[in-house]
C-alpha positions as CSV (number, residue, x, y, z in Angstrom):
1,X,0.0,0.0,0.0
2,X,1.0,3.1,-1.2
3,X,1.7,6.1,1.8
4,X,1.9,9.2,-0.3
5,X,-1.1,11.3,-1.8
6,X,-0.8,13.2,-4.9
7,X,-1.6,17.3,-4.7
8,X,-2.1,19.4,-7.4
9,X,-0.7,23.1,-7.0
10,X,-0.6,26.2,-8.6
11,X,2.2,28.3,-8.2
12,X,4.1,31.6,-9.2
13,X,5.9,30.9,-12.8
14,X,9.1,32.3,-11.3
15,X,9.2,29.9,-8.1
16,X,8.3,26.6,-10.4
17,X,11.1,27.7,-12.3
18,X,13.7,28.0,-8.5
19,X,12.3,24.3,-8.1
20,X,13.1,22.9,-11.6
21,X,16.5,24.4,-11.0
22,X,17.1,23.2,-7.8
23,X,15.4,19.3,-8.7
24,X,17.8,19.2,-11.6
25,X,20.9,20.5,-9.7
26,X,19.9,18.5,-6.7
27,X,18.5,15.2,-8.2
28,X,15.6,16.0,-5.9
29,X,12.2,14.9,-7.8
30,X,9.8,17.9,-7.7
31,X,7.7,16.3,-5.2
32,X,10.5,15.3,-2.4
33,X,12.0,18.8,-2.9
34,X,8.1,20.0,-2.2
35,X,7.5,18.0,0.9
36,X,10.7,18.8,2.3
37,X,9.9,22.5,2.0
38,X,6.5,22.1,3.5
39,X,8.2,19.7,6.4
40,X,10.6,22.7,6.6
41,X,7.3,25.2,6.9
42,X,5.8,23.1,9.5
43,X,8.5,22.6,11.9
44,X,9.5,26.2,11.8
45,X,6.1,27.1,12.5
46,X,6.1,24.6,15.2
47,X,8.6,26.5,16.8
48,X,6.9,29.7,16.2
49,X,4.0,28.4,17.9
50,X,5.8,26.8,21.0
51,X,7.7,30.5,21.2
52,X,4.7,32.2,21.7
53,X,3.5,29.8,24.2
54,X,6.5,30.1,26.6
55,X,6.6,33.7,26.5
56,X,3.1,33.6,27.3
57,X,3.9,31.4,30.3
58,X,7.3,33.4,31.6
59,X,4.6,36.3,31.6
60,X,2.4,34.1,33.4
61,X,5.1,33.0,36.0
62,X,6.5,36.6,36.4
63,X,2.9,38.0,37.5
64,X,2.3,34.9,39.5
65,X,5.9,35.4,41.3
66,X,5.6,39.2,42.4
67,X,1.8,38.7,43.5
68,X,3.4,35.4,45.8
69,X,6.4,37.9,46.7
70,X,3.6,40.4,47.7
71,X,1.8,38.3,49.8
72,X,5.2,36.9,51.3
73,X,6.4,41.0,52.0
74,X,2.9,41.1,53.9
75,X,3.0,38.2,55.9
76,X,6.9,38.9,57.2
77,X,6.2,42.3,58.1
78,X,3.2,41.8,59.9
């Protein structure tokens, strides 16, 4: 059984003509060279993605930490 699907895509003249140069100079068929690109694309947006997320938790931790150091301040000086 087969794992790979066929896609039909329509592109910019000028890029098809970047991935005919770079199959032939690479001996890359167009489609490996096109899934490698997109694996590329989805990785890097991965990491975009997982970026976002921990800077969205340091800002999480950071408010959590000064209202605990707060509290703490309160609780020694009382």
């Amino acid at each position: 059984m087969r794992n790979k699907s066929k896609l039909s895509i329509t592109i910019d003249n000028k890029i098809l003509k970047e991935v005919e140069k770079v199959s032939n100079d690479s001996n890359f068929s167009k489609s490996q060279l096109t899934e490698e690109a997109l694996k590329l694309w989805f990785k890097k947006n991965n990491e975009k993605l997982m970026a976002k997320g921990y800077e969205e938790m340091a800002k999480e931790d950071q408010e959590f930490s000064e209202s605990t150091l707060a509290a703490q301040k309160e609780t020694i000086y009382e």
